[in-house]
N, C-alpha and C positions, 0 to 999 in steps of 0.2 A: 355404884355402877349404873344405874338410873339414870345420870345426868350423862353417860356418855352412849354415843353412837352406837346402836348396835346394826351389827355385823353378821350374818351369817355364809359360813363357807360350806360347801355341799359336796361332798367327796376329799376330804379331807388327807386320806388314807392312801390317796394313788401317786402317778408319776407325776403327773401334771402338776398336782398341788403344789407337792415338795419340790419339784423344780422351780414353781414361778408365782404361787402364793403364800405356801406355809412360811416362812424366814421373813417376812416383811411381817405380815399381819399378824403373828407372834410374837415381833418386835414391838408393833404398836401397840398390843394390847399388855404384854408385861410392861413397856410405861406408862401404862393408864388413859392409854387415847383412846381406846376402845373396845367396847363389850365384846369380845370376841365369842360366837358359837359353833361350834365343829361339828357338822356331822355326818355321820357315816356309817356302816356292818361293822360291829364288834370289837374288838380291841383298841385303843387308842394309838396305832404305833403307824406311821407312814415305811412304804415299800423302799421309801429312798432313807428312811430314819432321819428324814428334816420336818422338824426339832427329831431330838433321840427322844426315844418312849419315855424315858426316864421322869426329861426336863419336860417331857407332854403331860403328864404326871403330875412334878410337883405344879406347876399352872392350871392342874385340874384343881388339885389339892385347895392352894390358897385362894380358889377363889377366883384367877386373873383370866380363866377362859374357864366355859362351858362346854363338856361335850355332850352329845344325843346320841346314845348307838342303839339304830332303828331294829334288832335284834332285842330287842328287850321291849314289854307291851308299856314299859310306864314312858319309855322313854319315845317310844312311838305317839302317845297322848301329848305329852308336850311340844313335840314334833310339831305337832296338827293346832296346837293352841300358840303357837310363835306368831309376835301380831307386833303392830309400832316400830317395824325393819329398815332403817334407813337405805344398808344396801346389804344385795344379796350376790353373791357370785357361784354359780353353777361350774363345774370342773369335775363333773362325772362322767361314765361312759354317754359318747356323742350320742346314740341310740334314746337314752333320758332325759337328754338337755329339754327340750320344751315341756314335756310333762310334769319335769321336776321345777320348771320358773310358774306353771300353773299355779302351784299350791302355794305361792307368793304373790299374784296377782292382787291387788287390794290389799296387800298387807305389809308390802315394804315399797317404799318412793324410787328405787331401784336395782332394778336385775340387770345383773352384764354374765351372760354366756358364753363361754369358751367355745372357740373355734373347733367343730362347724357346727352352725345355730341346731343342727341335730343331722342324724343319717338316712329320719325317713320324712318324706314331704308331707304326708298325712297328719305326723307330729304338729307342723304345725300349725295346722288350724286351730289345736289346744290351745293357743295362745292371741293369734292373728287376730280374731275380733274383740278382744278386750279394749273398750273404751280408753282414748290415751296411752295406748302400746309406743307410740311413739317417743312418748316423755318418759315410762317406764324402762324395758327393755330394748339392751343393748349387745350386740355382737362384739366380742374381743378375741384380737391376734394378737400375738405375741410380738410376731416379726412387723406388725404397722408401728407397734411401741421401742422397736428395735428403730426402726426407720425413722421414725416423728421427727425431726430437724431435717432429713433430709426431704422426706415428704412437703414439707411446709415450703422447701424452695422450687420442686419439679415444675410445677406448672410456670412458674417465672419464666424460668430457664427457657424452656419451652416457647415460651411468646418471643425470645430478646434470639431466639434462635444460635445459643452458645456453641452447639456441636452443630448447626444449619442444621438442615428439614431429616426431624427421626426417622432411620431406613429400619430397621427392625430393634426387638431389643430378644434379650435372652436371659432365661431364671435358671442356674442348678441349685438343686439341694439334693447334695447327692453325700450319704454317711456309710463308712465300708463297715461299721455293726450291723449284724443282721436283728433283726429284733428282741429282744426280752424278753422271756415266758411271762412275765407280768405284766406285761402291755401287749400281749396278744388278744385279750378279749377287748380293749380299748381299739386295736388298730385292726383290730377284724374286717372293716371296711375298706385297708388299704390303701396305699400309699394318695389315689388321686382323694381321697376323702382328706387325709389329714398332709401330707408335704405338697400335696397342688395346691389345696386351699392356700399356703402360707405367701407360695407363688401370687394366683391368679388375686389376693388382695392387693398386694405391693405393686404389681404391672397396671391394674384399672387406677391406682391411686395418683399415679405417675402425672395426668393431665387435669387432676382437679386439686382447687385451691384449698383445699382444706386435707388431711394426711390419712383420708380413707377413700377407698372407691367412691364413683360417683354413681347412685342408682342406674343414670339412665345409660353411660353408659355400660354399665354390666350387664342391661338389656339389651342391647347394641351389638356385645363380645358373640362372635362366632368361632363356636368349635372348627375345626377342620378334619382334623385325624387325630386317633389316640392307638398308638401302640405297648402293651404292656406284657410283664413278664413277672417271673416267682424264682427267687432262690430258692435250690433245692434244699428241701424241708422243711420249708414256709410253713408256720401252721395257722396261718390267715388265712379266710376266703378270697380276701381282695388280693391284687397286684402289691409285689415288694419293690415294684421297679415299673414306670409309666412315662412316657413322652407324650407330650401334648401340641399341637400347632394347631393354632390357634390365631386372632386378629383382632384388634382394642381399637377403637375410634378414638383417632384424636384429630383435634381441631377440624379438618375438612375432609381426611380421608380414614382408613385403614390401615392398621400399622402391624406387620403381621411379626408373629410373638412365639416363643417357642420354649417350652418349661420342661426340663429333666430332672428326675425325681426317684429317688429309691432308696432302699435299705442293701448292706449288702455287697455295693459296687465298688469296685476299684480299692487301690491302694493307701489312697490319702483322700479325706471329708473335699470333697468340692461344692462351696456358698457362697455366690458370685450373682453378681445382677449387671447388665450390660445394655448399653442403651446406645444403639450404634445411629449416628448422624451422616450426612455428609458431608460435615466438617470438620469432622470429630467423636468421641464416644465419651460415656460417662461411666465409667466400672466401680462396683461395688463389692468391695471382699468382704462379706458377713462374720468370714473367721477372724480380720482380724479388725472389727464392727471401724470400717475408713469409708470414704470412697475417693475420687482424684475424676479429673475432667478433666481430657484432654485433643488438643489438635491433631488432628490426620497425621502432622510432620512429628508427634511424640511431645508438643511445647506444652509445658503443664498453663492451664488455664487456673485454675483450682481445688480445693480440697477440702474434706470436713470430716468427721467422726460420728457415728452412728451411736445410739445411745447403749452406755454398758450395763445401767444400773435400770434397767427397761423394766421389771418388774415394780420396782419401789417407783419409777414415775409414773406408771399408771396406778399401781393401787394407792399412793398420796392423793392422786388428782381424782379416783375415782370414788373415792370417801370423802370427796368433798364435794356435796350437793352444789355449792354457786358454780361449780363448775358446767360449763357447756359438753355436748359431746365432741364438738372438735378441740378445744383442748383438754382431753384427758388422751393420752398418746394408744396408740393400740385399740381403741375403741371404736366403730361405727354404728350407723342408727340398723333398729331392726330390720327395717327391709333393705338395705344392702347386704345383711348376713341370710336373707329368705333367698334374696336374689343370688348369691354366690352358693347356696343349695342346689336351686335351679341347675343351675351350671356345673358344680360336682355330678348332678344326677343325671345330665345328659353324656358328659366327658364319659361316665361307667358306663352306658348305654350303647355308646360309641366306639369301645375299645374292641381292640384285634392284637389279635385271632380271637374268634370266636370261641367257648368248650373253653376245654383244657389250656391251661397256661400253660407256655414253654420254659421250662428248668434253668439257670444258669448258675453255675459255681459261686460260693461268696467270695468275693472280689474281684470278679469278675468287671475288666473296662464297657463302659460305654459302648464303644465298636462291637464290643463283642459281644452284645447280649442282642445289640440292634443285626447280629448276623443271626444269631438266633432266632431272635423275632421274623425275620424275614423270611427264614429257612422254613419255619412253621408256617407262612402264610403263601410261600410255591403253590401254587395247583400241581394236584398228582400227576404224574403223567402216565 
């Protein structure tokens, strides 16, 4: 085990993991690619049972993976003496993320963070002045690794002017489940913290040549307005439901952008990304990972496919050091994930109504919560 890479995964136990890290990197390391280290509170068994307890088990058993549960004082000691880390991935509650990449600082070549680089800004200065944060620590979405081929042609498009001069674009990610008692303490922060974020990366990424936002402009991106709302008997703080408009620089002007977002809504998952021209648009169906370009008159111009297998190409490319951070898919450098903070923390700051969130039924349309919303923000008379 010596000679091969080690690995540490840091929440091992949640939704997140088992959705988009546990099944790769359990694959890798029962064939010997890699030292794998798990750790996490108590039991070895993920919330999604990916791997099942069983098979987490026997790979405890023989040897092919390592776990640490921070619930026990010997296993908290080795915790703290884990040292010679090639890469680290963080996939704990967002609230931990930068705290928890601290205690890896100087100790592993790199840390990649799950989306969003954390929930409170003070977090992270725990990290920010670390010499070389930039070759270190990296910011990871899921939906940029979804995107990665399409990403890598936007900006093309864009110069050769395919759909002519961009007139707005538009982002849903709208799911009619209302949330999970087991991702309520994770999504406690609310929809514009974790389904804007997946938005406002994929729209800033649009006009730069490489398949993540571009720093400057995400300092650029002005809010406009945030309207949000709560299914009745949310047990999150944050918004289960947020509209954002919004405006992204590209090339010479302003392109103004408009992201709907929730848990909750409607009858059927609405994951669509729309990039309207005046010569044409470019649509994006994320349910069924395509997209299609086409002219004003409906003439198809072109088409491609969005990546399916988006967890296995970034953790391949991200376990491998010659790798740069533009191509490992889903990945950007640290400060565009500080910067796209920034921007969660104003969107929250900004949102209406004020107080109390307004209720809306689960499955509730679009139109109809936005009548809601509106209803709540009448002045009395």
């Amino acid at each position: 085990m010596d000679n091969l890479k080690k690995i540490v995964l840091l929440g091992f136990k949640g939704d997140c993991s088992g959705r988009n890290y546990n099944k790769v990197l359990f694959e890798m390391a029962s064939a010997g690619k890699i030292n794998l280290i798990c750790v996490d509170f108590g039991v070895p068994k993920n919330v999604l049972d990916i791997p099942k307890k069983d098979d987490v088990l026997k790979l405890i058993k023989s040897g092919r993976i390592s776990y640490l549960d921070l619930k026990k004082s010997e296993d908290v000691e080795a915790y703290k003496k884990l040292d010679d880390i090639e890469v680290v991935f963080v996939v704990t509650p967002d609230i931990t993320h930068c705290r928890l990449a601290a205690d890896f600082l100087g100790k592993a070549q790199r840390i990649f963070i799950d989306k969003p680089i954390d929930s409170i800004l003070r977090n992270v200065r725990s990290i920010e002045g670390f010499s070389g944060i930039e070759k270190t620590v990296f910011a990871y979405d899921h939906y940029l690794s979804k995107f990665y081929p399409f990403q890598l042609k936007t900006d093309q498009w864009l110069k050769e002017k395919i759909i002519g001069d961009v007139e707005r674009i538009e982002f849903r990610l709208l799911e009619t489940s209302s949330i999970p008692r087991h991702r309520v303490s994770a999504l406690d922060r609310g929809m514009i913290y974790d389904l804007f974020s997946h938005g406002l990366a994929v729209v800033v990424a649009i006009p730069n040549k490489w398949a993540y936002p571009d720093n400057e402009n995400l300092r650029k991106l002005k809010i406009e307005k945030v309207s949000v709302a709560k299914y009745a008997g949310c047990k999150t703080h944050g918004c289960s439901y947020a509209k954002i408009i919004f405006s992204v620089f590209m090339g010479d002007r302003f392109i103004p952008c408009e992201a709907v977002v929730g848990k909750g809504v409607g009858q059927f998952p609405e994951k669509n990304l729309k990039i309207v021209g005046s010569q044409g648009e470019i649509v994006v169906d994320i349910n069924k990972y395509d997209y299609h370009i086409a002219k004003s008159n409906g003439e198809a111009i072109t088409g491609g496919n969005l990546v399916h297998d988006y967890a296995g190409s970034f953790l391949s490319a991200a376990t491998d050091l010659q790798k740069q951070v533009f191509e490992i898919p889903g990945a950007m450098p640290f400060d565009a994930g500080k910067e796209i903070l920034f921007i969660l923390d104003e969107a929250e700051w900004r949102r209406k109504p004020e107080g109390k969130m307004p209720n809306y039924p689960v499955g509730s349309s679009v139109e109809a919560i936005e009548r809601i919303i509106n209803n709540k923000l009448k002045p009395i008379s």
